[in-house]
Backbone bond lengths (Angstrom), bond angles and torsions (degrees), N, CA, C in turn:
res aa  C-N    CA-C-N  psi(-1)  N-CA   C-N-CA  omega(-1)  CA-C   N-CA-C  phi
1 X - - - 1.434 - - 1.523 111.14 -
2 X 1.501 111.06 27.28 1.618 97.46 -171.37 1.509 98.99 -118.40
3 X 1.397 141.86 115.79 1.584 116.29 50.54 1.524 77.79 -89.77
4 X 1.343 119.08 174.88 1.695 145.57 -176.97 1.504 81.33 -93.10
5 X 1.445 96.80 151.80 1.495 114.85 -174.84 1.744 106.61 -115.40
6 X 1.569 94.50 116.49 1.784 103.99 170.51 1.620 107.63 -12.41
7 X 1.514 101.87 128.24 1.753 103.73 134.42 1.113 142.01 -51.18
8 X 1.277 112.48 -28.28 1.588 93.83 179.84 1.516 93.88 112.90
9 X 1.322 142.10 -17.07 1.059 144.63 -129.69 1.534 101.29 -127.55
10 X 1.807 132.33 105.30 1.346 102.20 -174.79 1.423 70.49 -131.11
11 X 1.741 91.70 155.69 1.516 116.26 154.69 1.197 142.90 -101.59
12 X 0.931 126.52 124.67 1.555 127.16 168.60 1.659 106.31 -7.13
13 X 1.161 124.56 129.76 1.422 117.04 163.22 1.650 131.17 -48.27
14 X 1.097 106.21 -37.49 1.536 109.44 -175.16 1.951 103.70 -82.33
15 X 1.414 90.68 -21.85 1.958 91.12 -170.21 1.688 87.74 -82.52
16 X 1.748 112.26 -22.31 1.638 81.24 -168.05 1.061 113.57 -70.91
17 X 1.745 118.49 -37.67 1.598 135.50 162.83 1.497 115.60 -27.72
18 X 1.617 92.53 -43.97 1.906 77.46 -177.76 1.316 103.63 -67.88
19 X 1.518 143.70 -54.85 1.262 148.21 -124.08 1.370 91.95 -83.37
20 X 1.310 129.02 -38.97 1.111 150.44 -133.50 1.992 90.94 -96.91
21 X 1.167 95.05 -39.18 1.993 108.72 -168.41 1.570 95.62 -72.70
22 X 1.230 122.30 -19.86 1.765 124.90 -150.63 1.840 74.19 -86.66
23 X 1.372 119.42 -56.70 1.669 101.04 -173.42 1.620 113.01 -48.25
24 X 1.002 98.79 -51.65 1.381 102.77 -175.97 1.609 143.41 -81.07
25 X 1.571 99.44 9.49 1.391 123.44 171.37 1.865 94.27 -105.42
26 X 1.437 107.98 -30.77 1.903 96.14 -178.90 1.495 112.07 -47.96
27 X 1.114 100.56 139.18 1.647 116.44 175.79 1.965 106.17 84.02
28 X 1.200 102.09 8.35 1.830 82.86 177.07 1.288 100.69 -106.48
29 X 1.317 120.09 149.56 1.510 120.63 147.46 1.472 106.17 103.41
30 X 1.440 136.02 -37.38 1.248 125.63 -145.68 1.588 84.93 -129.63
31 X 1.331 115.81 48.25 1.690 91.76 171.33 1.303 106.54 -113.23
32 X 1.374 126.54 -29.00 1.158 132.73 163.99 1.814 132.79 -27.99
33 X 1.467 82.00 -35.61 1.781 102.87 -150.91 1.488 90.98 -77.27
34 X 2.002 121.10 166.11 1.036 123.09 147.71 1.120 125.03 -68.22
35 X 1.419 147.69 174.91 1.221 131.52 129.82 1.104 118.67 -120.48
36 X 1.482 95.28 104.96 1.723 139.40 -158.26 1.988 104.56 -73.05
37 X 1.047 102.76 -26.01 1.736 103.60 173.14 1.508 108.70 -75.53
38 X 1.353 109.60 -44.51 1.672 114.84 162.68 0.827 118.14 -29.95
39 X 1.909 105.78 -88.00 1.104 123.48 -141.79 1.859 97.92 -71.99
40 X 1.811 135.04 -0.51 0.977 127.00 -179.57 1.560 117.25 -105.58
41 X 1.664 105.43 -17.34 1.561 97.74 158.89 1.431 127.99 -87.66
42 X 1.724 107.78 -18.37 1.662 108.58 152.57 1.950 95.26 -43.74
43 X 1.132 97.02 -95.25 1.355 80.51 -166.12 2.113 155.78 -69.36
44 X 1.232 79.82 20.34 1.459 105.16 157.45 1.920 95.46 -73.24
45 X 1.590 114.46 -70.27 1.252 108.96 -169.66 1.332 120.58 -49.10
46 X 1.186 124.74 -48.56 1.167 132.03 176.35 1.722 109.58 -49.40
47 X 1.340 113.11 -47.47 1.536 108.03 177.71 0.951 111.30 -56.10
48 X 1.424 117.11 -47.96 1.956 124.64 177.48 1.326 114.24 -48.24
49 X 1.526 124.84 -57.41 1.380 117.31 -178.19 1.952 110.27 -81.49
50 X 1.056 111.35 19.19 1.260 93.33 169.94 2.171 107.31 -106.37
51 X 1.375 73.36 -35.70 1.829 90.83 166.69 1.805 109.37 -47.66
52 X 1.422 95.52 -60.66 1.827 99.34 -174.50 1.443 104.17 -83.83
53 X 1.089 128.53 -1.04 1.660 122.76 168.11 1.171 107.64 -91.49
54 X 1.811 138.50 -31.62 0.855 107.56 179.19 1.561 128.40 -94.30
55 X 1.274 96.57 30.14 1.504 105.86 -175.80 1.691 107.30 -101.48
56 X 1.235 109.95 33.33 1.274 109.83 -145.82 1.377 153.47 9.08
57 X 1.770 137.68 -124.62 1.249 102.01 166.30 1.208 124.16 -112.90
58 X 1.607 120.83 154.25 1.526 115.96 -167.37 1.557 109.48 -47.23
59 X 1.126 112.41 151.12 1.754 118.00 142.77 1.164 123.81 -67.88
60 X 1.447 96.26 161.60 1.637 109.77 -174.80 1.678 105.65 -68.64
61 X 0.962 141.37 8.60 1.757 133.61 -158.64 2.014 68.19 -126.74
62 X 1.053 141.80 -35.09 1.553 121.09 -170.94 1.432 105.87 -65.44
63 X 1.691 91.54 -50.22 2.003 91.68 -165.12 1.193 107.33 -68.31
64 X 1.450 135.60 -23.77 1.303 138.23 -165.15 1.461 100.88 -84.81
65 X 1.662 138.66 -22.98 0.998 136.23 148.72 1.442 122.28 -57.98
């Protein structure tokens, strides 16, 4: 079965170029950056479970609600 046989599937020349550019733009440009949406719902969560941890642990009449 080797070479693999076409899909069936052709693209426009310029769409294949784009699809084709997305490999080859991965990894430029964005390594620098934070990622500031992350790194702020990490810590939303973290505030949350320290809030509900220190309330220690529910009772049985909570979970059964």
């Amino acid at each position: 079965m080797y070479p693999p046989r076409t899909t069936g599937f052709f693209a426009h020349p310029t769409v294949r170029g784009a699809l084709l550019s997305i490999g080859r733009l991965a990894g430029r440009g964005g390594e620098g950056r934070v990622p500031w949406l992350t790194v702020a719902l990490v810590g939303v969560q973290a505030i949350l479970y320290a809030a509900l941890a220190s309330g220690g642990p529910p009772g049985v009449d909570a979970l059964v609600r």
